[in-house]
Backbone as XML, in Angstrom:
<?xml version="1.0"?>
<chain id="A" units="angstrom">
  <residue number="1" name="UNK">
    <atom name="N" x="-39.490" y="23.189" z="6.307"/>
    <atom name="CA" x="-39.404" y="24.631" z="6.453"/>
    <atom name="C" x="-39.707" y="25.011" z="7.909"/>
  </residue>
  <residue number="2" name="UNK">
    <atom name="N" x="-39.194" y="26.029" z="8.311"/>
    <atom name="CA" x="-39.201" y="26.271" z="9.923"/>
    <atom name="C" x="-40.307" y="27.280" z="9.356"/>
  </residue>
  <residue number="3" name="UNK">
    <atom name="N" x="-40.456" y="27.774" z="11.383"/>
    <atom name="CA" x="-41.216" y="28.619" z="11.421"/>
    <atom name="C" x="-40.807" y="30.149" z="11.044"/>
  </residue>
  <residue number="4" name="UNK">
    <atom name="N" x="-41.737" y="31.218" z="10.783"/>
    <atom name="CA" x="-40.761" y="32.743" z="10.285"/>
    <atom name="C" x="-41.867" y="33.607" z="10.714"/>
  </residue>
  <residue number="5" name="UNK">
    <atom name="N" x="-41.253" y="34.972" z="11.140"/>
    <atom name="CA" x="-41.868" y="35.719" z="11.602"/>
    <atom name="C" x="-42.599" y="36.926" z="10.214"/>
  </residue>
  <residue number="6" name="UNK">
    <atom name="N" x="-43.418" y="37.454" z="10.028"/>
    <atom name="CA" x="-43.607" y="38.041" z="8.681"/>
    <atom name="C" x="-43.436" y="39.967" z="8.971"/>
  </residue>
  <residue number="7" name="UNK">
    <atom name="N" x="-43.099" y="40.666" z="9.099"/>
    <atom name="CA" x="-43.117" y="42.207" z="8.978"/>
    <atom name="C" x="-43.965" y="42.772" z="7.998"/>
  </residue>
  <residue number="8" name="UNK">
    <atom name="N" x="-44.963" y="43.334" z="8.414"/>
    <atom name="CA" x="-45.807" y="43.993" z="7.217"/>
    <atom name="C" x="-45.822" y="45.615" z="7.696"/>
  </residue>
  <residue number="9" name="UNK">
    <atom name="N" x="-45.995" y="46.600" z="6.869"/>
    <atom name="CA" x="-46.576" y="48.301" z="7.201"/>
    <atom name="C" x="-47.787" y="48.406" z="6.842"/>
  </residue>
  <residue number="10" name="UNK">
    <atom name="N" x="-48.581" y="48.326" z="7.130"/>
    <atom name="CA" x="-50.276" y="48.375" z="6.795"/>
    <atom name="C" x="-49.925" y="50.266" z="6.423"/>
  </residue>
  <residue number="11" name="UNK">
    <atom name="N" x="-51.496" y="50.108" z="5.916"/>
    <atom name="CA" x="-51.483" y="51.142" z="4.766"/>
    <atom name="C" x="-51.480" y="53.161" z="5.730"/>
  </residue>
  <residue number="12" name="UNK">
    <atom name="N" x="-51.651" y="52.383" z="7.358"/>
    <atom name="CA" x="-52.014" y="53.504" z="8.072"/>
    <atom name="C" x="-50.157" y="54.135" z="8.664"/>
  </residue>
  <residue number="13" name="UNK">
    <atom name="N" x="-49.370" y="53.178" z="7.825"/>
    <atom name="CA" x="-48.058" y="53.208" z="8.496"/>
    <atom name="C" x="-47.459" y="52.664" z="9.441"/>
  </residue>
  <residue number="14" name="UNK">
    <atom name="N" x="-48.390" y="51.787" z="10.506"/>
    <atom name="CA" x="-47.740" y="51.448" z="11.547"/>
    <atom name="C" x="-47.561" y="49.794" z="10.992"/>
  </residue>
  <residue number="15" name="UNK">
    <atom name="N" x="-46.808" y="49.501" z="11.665"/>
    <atom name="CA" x="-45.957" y="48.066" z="11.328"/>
    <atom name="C" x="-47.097" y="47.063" z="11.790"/>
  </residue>
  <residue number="16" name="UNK">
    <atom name="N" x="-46.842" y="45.814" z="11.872"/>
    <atom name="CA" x="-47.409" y="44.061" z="12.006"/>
    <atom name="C" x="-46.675" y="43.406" z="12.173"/>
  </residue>
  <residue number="17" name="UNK">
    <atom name="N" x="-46.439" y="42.411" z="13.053"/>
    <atom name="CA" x="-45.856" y="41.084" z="12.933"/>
    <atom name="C" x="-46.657" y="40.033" z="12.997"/>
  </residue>
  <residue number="18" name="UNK">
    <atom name="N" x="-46.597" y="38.973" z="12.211"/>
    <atom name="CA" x="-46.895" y="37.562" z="12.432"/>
    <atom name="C" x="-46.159" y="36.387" z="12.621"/>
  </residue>
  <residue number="19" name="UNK">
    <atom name="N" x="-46.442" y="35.695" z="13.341"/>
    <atom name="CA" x="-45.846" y="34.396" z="13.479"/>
    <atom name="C" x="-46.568" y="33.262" z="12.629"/>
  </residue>
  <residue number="20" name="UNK">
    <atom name="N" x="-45.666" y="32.887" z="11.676"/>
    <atom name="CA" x="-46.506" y="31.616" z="10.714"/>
    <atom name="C" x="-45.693" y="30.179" z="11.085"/>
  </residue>
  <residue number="21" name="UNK">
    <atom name="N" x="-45.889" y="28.895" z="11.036"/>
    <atom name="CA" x="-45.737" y="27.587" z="11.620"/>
    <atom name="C" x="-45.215" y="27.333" z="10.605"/>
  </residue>
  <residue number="22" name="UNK">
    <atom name="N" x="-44.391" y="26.025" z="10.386"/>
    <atom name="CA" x="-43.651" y="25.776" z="8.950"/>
    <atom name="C" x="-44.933" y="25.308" z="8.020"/>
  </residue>
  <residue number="23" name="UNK">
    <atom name="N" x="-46.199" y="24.937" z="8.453"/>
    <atom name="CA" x="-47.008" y="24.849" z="7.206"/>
    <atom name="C" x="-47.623" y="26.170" z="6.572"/>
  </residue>
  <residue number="24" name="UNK">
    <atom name="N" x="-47.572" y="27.233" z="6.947"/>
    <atom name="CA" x="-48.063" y="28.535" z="6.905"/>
    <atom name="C" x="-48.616" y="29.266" z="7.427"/>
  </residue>
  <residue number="25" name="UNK">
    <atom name="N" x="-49.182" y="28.690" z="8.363"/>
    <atom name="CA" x="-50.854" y="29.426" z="9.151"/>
    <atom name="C" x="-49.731" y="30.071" z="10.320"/>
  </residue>
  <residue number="26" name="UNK">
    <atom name="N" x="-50.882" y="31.388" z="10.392"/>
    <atom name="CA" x="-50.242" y="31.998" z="11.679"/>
    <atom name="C" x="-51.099" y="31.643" z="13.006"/>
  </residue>
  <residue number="27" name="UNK">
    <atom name="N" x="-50.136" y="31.551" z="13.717"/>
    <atom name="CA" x="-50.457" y="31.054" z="15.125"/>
    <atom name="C" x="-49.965" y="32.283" z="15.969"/>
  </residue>
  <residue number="28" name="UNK">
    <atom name="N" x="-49.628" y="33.500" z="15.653"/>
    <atom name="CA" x="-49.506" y="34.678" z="16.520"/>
    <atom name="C" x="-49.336" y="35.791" z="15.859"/>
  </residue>
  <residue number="29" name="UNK">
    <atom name="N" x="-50.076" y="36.823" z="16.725"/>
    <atom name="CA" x="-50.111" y="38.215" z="15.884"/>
    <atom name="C" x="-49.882" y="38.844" z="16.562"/>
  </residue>
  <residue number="30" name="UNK">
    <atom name="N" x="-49.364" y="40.060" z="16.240"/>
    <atom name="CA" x="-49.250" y="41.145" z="17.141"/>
    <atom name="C" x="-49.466" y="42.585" z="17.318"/>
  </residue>
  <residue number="31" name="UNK">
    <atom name="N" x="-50.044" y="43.370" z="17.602"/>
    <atom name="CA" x="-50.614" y="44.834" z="18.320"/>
    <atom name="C" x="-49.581" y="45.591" z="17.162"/>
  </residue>
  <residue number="32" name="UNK">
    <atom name="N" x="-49.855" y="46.495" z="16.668"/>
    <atom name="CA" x="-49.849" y="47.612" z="15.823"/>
    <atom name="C" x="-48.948" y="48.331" z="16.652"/>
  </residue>
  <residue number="33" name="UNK">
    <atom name="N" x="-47.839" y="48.593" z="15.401"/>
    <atom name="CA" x="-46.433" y="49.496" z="15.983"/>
    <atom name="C" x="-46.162" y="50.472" z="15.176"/>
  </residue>
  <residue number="34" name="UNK">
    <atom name="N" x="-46.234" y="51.847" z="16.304"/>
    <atom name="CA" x="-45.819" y="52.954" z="15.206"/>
    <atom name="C" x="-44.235" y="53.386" z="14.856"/>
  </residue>
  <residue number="35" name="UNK">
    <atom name="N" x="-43.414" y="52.004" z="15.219"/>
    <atom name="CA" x="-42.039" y="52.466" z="14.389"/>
    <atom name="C" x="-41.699" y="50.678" z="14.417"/>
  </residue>
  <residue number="36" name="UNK">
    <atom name="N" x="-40.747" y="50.592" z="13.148"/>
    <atom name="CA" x="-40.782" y="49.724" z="12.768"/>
    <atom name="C" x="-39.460" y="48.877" z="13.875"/>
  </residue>
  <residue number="37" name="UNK">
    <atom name="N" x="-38.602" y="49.866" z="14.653"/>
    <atom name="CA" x="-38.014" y="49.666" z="15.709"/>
    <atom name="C" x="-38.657" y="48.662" z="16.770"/>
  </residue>
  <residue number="38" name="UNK">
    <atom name="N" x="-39.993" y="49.216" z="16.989"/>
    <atom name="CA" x="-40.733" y="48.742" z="18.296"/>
    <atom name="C" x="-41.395" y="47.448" z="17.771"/>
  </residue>
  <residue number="39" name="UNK">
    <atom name="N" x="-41.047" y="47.814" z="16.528"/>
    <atom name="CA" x="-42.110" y="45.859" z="16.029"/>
    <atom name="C" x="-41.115" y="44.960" z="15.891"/>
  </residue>
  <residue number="40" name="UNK">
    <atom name="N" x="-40.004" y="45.321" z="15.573"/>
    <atom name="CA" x="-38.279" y="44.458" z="16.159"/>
    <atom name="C" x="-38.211" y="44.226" z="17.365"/>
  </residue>
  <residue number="41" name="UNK">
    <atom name="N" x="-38.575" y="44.964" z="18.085"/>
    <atom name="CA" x="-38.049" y="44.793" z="19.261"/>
    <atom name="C" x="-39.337" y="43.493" z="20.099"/>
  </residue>
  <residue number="42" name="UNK">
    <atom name="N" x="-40.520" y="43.910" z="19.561"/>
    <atom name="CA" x="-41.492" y="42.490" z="19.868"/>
    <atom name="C" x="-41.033" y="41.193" z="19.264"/>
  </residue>
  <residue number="43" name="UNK">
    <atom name="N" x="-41.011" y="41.335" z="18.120"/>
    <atom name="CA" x="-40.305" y="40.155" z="17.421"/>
    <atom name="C" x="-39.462" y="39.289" z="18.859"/>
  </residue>
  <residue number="44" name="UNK">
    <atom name="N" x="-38.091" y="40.327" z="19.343"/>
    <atom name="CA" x="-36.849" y="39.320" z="20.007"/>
    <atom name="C" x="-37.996" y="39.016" z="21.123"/>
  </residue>
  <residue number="45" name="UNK">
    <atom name="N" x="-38.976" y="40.376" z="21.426"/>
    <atom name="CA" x="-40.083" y="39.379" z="22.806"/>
    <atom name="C" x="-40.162" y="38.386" z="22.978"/>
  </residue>
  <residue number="46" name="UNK">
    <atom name="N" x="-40.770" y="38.285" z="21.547"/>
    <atom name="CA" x="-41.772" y="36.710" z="21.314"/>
    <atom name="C" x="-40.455" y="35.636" z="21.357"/>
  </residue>
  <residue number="47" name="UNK">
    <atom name="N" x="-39.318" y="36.160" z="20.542"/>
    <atom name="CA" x="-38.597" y="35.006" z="20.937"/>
    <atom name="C" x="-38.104" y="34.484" z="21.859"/>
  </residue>
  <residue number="48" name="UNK">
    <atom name="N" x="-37.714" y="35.574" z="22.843"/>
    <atom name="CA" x="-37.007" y="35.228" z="24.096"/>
    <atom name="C" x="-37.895" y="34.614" z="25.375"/>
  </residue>
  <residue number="49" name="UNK">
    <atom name="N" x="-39.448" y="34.906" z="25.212"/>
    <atom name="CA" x="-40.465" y="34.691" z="25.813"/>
    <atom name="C" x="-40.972" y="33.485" z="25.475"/>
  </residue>
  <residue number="50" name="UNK">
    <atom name="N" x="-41.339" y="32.886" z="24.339"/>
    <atom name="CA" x="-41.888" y="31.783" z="23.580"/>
    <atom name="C" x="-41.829" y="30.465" z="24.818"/>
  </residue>
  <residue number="51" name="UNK">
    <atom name="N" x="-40.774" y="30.183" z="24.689"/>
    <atom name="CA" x="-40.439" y="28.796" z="25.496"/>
    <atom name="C" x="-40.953" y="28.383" z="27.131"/>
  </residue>
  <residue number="52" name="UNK">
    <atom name="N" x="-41.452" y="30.144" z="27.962"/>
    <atom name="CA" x="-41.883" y="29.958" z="29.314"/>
    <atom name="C" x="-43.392" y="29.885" z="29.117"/>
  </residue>
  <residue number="53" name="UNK">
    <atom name="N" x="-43.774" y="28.671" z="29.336"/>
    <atom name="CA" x="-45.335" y="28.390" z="29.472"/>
    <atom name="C" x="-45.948" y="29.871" z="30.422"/>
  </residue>
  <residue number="54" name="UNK">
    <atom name="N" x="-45.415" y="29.800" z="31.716"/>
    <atom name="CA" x="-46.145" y="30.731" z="32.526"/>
    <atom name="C" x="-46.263" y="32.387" z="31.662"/>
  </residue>
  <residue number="55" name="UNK">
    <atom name="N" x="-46.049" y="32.619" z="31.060"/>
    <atom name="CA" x="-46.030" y="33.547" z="29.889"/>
    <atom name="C" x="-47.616" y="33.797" z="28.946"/>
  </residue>
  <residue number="56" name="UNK">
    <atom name="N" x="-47.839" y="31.987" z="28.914"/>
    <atom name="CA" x="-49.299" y="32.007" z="28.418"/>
    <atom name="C" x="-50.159" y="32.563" z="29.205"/>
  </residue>
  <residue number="57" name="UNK">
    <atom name="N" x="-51.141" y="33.756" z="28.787"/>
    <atom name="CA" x="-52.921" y="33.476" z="29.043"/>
    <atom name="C" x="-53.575" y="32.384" z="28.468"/>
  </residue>
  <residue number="58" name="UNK">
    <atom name="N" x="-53.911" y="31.882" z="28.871"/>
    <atom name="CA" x="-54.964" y="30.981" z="28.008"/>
    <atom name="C" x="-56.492" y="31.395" z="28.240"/>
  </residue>
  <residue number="59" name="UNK">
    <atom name="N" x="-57.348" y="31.971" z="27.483"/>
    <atom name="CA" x="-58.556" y="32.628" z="27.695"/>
    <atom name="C" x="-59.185" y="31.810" z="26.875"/>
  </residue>
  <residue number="60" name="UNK">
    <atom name="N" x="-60.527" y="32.380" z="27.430"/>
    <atom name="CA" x="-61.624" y="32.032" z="26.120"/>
    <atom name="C" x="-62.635" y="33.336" z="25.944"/>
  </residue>
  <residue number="61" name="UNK">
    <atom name="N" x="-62.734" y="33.585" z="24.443"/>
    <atom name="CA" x="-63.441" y="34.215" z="24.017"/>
    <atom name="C" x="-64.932" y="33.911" z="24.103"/>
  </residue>
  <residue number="62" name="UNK">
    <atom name="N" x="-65.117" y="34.706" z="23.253"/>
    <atom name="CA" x="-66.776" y="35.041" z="22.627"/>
    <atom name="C" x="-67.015" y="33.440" z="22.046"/>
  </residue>
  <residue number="63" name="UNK">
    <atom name="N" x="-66.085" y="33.415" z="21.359"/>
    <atom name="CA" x="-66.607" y="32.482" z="20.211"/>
    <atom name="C" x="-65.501" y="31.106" z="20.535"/>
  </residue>
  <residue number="64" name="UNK">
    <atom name="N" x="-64.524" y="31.191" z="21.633"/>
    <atom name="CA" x="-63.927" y="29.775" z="21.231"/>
    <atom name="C" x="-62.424" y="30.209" z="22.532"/>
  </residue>
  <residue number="65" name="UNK">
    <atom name="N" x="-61.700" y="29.381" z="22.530"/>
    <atom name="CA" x="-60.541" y="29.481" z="23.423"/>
    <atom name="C" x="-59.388" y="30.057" z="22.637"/>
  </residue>
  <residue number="66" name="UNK">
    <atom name="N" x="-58.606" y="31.167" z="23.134"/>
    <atom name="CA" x="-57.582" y="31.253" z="22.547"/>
    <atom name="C" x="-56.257" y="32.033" z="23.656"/>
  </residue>
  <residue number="67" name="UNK">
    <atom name="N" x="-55.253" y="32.625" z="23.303"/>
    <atom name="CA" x="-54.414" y="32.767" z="24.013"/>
    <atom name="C" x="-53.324" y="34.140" z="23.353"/>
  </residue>
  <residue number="68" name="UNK">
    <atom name="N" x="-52.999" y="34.617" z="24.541"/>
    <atom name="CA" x="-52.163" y="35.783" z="24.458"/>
    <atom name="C" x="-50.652" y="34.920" z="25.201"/>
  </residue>
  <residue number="69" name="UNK">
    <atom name="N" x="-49.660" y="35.655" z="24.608"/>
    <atom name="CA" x="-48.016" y="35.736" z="25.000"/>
    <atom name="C" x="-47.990" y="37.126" z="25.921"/>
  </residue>
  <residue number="70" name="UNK">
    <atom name="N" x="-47.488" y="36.730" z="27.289"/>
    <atom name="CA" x="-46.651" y="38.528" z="27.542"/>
    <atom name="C" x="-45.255" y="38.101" z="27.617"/>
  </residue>
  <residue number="71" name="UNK">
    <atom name="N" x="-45.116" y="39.830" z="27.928"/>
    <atom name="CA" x="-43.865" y="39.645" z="28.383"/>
    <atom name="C" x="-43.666" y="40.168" z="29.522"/>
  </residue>
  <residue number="72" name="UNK">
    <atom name="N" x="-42.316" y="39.876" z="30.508"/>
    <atom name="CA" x="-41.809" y="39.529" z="31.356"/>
    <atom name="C" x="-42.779" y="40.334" z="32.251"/>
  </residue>
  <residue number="73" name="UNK">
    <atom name="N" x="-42.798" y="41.913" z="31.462"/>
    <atom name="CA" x="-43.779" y="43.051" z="32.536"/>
    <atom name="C" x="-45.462" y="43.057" z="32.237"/>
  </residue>
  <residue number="74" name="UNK">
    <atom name="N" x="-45.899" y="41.619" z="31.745"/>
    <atom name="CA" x="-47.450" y="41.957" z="31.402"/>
    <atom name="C" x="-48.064" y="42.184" z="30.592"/>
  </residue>
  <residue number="75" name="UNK">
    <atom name="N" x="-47.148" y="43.353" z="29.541"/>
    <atom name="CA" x="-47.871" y="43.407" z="28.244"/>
    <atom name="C" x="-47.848" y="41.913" z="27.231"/>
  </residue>
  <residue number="76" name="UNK">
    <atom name="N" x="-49.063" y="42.185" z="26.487"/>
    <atom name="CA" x="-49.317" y="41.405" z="25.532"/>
    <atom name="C" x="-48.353" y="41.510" z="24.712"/>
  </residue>
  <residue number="77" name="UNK">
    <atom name="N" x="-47.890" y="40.653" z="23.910"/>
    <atom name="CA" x="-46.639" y="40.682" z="22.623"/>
    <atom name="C" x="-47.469" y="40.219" z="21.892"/>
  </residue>
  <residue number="78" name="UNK">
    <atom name="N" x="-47.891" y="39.018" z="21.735"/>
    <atom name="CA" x="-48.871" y="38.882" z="20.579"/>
    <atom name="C" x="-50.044" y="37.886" z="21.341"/>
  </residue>
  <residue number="79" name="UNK">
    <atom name="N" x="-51.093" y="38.182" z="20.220"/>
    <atom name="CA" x="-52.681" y="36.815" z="20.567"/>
    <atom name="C" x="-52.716" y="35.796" z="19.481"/>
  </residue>
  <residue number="80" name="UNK">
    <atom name="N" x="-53.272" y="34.877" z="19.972"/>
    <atom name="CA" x="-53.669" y="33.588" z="18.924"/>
    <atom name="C" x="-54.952" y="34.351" z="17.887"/>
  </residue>
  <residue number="81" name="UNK">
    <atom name="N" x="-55.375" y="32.987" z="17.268"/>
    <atom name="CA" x="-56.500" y="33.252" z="16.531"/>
    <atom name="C" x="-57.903" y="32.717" z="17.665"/>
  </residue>
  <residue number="82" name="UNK">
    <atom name="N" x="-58.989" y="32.479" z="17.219"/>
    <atom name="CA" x="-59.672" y="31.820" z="18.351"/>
    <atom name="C" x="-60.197" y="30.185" z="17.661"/>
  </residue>
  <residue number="83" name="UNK">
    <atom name="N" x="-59.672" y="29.176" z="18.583"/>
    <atom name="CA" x="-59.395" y="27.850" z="18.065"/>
    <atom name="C" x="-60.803" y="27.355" z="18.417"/>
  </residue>
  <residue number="84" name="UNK">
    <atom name="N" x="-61.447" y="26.018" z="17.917"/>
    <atom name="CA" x="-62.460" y="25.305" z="17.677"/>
    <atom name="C" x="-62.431" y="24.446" z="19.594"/>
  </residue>
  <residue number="85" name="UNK">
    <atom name="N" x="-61.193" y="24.506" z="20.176"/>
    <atom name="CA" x="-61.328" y="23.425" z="20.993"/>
    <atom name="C" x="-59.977" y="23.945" z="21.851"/>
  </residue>
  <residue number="86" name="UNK">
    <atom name="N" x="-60.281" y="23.660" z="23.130"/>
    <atom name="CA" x="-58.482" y="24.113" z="24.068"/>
    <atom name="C" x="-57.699" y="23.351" z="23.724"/>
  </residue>
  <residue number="87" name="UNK">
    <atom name="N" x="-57.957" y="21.927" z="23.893"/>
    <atom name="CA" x="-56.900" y="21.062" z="23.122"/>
    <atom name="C" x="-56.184" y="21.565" z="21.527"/>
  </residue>
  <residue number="88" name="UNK">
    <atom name="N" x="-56.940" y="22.369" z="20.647"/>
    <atom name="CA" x="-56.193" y="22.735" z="19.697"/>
    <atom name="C" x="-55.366" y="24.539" z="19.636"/>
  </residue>
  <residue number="89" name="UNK">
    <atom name="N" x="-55.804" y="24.906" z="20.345"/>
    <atom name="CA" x="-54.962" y="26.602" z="21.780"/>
    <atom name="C" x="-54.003" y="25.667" z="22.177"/>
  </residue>
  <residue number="90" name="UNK">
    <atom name="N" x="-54.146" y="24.932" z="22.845"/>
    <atom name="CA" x="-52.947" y="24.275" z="23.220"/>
    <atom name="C" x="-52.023" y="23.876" z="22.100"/>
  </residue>
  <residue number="91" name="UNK">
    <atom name="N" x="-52.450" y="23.256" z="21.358"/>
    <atom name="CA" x="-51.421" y="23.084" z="20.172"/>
    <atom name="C" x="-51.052" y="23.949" z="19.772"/>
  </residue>
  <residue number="92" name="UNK">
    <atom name="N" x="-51.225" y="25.155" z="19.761"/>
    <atom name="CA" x="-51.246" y="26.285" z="18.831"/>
    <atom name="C" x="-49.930" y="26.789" z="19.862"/>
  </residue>
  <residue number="93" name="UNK">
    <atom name="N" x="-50.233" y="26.619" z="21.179"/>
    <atom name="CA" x="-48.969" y="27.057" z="21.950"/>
    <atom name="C" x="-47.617" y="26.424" z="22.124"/>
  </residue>
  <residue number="94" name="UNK">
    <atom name="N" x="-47.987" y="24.986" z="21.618"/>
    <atom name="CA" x="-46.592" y="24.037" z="21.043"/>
    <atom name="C" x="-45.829" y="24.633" z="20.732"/>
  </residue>
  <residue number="95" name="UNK">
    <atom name="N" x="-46.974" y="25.292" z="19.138"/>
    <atom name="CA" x="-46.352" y="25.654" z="18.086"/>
    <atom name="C" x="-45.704" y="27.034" z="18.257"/>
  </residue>
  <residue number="96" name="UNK">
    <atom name="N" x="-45.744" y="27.818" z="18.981"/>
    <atom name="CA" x="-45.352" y="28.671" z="19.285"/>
    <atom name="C" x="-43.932" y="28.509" z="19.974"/>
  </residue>
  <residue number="97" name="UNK">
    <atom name="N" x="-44.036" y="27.719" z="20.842"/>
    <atom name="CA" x="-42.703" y="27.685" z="21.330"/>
    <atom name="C" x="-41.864" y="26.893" z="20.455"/>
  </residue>
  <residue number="98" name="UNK">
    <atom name="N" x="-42.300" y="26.196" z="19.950"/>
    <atom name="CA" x="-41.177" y="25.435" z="19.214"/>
    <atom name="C" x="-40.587" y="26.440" z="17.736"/>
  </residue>
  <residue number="99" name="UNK">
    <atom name="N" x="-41.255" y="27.523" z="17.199"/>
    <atom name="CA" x="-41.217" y="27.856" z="16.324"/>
    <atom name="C" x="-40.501" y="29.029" z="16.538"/>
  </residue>
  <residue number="100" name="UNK">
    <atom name="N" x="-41.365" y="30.118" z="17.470"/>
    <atom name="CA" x="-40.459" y="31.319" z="17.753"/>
    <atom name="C" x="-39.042" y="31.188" z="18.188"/>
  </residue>
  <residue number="101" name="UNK">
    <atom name="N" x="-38.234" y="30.826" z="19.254"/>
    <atom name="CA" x="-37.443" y="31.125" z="19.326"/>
    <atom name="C" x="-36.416" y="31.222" z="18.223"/>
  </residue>
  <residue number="102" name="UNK">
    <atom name="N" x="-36.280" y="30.246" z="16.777"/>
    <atom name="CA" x="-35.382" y="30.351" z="15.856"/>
    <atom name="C" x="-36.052" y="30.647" z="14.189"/>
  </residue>
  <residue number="103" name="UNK">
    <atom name="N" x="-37.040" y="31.235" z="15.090"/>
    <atom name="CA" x="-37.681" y="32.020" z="13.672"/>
    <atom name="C" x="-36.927" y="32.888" z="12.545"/>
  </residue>
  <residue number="104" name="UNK">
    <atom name="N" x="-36.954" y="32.714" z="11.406"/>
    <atom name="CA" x="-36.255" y="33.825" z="10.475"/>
    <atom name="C" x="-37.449" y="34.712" z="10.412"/>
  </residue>
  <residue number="105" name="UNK">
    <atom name="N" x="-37.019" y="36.110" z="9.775"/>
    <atom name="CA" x="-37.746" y="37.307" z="9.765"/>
    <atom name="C" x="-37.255" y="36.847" z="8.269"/>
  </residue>
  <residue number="106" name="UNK">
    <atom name="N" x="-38.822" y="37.625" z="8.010"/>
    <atom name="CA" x="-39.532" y="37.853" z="6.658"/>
    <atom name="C" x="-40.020" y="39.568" z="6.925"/>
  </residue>
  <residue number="107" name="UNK">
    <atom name="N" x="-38.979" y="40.240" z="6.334"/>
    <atom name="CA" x="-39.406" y="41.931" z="6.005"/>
    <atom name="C" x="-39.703" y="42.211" z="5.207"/>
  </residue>
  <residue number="108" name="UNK">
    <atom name="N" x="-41.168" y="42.353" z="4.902"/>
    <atom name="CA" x="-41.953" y="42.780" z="3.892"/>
    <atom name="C" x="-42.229" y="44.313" z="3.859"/>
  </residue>
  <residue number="109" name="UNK">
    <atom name="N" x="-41.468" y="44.903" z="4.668"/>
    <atom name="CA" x="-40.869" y="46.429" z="5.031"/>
    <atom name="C" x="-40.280" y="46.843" z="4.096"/>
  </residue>
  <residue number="110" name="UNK">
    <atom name="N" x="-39.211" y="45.997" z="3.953"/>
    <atom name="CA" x="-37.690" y="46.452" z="3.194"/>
    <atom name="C" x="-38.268" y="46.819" z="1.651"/>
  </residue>
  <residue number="111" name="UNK">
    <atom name="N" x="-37.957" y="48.177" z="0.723"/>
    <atom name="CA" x="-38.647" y="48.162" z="-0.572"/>
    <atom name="C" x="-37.313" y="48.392" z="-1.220"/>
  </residue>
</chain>
């Protein structure tokens, strides 16, 4: 199973995306959209962005290392979770590139 992007509307109305890996876990999230347009339009971000390393932040938190995607102009498109170890942020950014660009969408929008 490949990787897929998930569309959710949280209960306040504004949209979600996630990025889940073909085993399930998400390895990217993304910033709260108040039209479901603008959370499409992150989606093609992440895809068209995914594959340029220089794209990564790689930070470390409070509690552990993790990492943001931008795009081309800076903004954040989506953040990791916060990983146990950089070596596993790093994996997590593999997985990102290898996954986003031919991600299927999962619209959990559509009723």
């Amino acid at each position: 199973m490949a990787g897929k992007f998930v569309l959710t509307k949280g209960k306040s109305g504004q949209f979600h995306f996630s990025l889940k890996a073909s085993n399930g876990q998400v390895i990217l999230s993304s910033e709260m959209y108040t039209t479901k347009a603008a959370a499409l339009a992150g989606i093609e971000s992440v895809r068209k962005n995914a594959k340029e390393d220089g794209r990564y932040e790689r930070k470390q938190a409070k509690t552990g290392p993790m990492f943001n995607l931008k795009a081309t102009n800076g903004q954040v498109i989506g953040s990791s979770e916060v990983y146990s170890s950089e070596a596993s942020r790093d994996a997590g950014i593999e997985s990102v590139k290898k996954n986003a660009p031919e991600a299927k969408l999962d619209d959990t929008t559509a009723a």
